[in-house]
N, C-alpha and C positions, 0 to 999 in steps of 0.2 A: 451376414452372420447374426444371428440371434443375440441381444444383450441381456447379458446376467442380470438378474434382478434379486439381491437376496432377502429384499422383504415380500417377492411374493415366494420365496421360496420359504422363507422362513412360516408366513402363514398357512401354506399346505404341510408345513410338518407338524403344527400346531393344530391343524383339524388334525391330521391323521392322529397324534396323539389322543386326541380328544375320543376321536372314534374308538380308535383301538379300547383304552381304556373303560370307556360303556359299553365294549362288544366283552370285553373278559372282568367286569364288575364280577363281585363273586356274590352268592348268592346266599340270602341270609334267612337262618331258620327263625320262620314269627312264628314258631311253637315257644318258643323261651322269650322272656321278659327282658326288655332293653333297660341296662342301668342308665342313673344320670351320674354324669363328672364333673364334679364339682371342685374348684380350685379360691385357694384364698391366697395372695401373695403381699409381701409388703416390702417397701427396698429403699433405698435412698439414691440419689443422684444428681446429674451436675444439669443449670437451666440458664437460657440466655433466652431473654427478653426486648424485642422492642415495639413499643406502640408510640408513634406519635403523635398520637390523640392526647398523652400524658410529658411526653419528651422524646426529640430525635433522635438519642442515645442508646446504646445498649447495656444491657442490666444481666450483669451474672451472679449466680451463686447457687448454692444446692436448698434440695427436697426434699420431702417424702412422698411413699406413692402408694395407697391400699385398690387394689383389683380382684372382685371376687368374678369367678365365670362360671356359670352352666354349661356343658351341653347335653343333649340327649337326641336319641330318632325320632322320629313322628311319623303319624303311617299317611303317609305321602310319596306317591311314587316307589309303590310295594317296597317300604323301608328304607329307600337309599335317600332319604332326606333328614338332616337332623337340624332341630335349631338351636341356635348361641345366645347367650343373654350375658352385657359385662356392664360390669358397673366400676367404674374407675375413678378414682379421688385420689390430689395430687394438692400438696402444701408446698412452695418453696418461699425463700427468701433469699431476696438481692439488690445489687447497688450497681452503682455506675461506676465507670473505670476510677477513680479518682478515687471511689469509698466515703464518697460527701453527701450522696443521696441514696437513699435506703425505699426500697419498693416491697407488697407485700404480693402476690399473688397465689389465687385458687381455682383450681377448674375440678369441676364433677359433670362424667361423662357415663349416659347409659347409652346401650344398642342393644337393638333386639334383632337376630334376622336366621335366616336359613341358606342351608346350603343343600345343592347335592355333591353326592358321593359316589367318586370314582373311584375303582380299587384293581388297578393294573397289578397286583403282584401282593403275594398274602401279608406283606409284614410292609405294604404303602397306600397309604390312602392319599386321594388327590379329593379336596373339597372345594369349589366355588358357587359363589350365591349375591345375594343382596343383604344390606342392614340398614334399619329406622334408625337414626342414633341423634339425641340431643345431646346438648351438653349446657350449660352454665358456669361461667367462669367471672375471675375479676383481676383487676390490677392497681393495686391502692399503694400511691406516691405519698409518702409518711411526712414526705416535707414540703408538700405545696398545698397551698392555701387554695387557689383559683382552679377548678377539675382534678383531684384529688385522685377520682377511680374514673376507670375505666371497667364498662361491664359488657360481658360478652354471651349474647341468647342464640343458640347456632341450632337447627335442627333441618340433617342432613339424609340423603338416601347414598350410603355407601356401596360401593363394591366390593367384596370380599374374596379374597383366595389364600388355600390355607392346605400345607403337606404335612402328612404325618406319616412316620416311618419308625420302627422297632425294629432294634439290632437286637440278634444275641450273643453274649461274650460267655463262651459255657454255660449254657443256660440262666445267664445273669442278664434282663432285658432292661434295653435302655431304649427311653419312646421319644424321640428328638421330633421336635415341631416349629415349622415358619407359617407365617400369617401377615399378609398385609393390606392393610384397608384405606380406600382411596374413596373422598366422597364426591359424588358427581355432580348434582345439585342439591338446592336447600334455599332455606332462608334463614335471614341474623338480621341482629338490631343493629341498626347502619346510623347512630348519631352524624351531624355535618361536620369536619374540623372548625371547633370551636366552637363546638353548640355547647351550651352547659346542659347537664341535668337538670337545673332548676328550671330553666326554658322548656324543657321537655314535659317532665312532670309538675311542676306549680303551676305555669303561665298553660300551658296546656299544647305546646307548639309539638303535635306529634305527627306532623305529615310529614311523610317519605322517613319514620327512622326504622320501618321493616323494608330488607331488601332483599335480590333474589341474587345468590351465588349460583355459578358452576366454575369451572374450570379455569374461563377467562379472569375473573376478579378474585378465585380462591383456589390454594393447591395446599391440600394437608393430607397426609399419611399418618397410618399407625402401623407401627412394625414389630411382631412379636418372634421372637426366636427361645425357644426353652428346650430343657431337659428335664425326664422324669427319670425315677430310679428310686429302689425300695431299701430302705433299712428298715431292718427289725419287722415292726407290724405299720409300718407307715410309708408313704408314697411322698415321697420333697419331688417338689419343681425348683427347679434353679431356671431365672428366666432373665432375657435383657428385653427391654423394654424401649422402641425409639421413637418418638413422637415428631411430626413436622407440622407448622400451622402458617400460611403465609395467606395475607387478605390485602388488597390498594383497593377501597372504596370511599370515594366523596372525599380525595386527597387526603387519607389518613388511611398512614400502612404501617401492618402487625407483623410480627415474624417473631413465633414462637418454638424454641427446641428443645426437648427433653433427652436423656439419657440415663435410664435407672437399671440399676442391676437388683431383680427381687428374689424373694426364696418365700417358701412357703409350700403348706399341706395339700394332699389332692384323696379327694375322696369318692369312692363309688355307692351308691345306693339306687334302692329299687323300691316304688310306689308300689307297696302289692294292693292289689284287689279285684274284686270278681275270680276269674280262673286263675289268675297269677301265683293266689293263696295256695293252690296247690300243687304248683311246679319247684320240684326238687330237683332238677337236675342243673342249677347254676342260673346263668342269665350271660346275655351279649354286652357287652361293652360300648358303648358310644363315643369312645375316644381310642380305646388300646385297640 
């Protein structure tokens, strides 16, 4: 008797999928001019912190969070390819269970990448691709004298996958979107436990504090879920935001978690020039 196996059966439905969906892409007119989607969001939420590079503990409290994002096509693979640009910046403040030690932290995150485009069914787009994304972050203990911060230099090659789908409720469209980005490898600044910064940068002791992540010593996700929807003359995203960041290098391990719920404007525009200048019949969308 033959034995069930449902992960190869699950991977041949996952190509078929795949297939299917690039055999019925729909086809896009490059007589009209591709808008760009432009979104700015801002939100507050709840963050749990721990590095024991600073203390073994964990540290809660809320944020804020500003995320602006591009996309647009690019004429790449006769139009079905568009790329993303986000720039994400995140303030919180927190303390240890007890409320006796008080921490500051900041992360600013860019990514630049592309995807292609599948589009199994007129009102679903399936995108997956790659992202360059660095990021810069910190972790500053308000009440210790001796390693104070912790700083974090990350720059990773992500995987991305990303659905987008438009309901309509009597002609009322609602463009619901998930996305989540997983990075595969990279490299970050890898202090020793217990090295200070002064050792690093005064005394000059900087061998071994660039190191190489993948999988094994780093697992972080970014998880985007929103909705769009129009009032008046304007386009709100209402979006949840979930962050995961977890590193064990050189016996000091981070585990970082976000959860922010944001809102904010989304806007479409179009670079005209050359023949663009004279197309009046509208333009394609890059996101809707």
């Amino acid at each position: 008797m033959t034995k069930h196996n449902p992960l190869r059966n699950n991977c041949f439905l996952l190509l078929f999928l795949c297939v299917f969906s690039h055999l019925t892409t729909a086809q896009t007119d490059s007589s009209l001019p591709f808008s760009i989607n432009e979104s700015t969001l801002i939100g507050i939420g709840g963050y749990h912190i721990k590095n024991t590079y600073l203390a073994p503990v964990n540290y809660s409290g809320t944020g804020i969070r500003i995320v602006n994002e591009r996309m647009k096509i690019v004429s790449l693979a006769d139009r079905r390819v568009s790329s993303q640009q986000i720039l994400d910046i995140d303030l919180s403040s927190v303390s240890n269970p007890a409320g006796s030690v008080g921490a500051l932290a900041g992360f600013a995150n860019y990514s630049f990448g592309y995807h292609y485009r599948f589009q199994p069914a007129q009102n679903f787009k399936l995108l997956t691709g790659a992202a360059l994304k660095g990021m810069f972050g910190f972790v500053y203990n308000t009440q210790s004298a001796n390693n104070p911060i912790a700083t974090h230099i990350d720059i990773d090659l992500n995987a991305s996958i990303m659905a987008i789908y438009t309901l309509k409720i009597k002609n009322y469209p609602l463009t619901f979107r998930i996305q989540t980005d997983i990075p595969l490898s990279g490299v970050l600044f890898t202090p020793a436990r217990g090295q200070s910064y002064y050792e690093i940068f005064d005394l000059g002791n900087t061998s071994g504090i660039v190191g190489f992540s993948s999988l094994h010593n780093k697992f972080a996700m970014r998880n985007h879920v929103s909705i769009d929807f129009s009032i008046w003359k304007y386009t709100l995203r209402i979006a949840y935001l979930n962050g995961f960041y977890r590193t064990g290098i050189k016996g000091i391990r981070t585990r970082y978690v976000s959860h922010n719920l944001m809102i904010g404007l989304v806007k479409e525009f179009i670079l005209f020039s050359g023949k663009n200048l004279k197309k009046e019949n509208g333009y394609q969308s890059a996101y809707y």
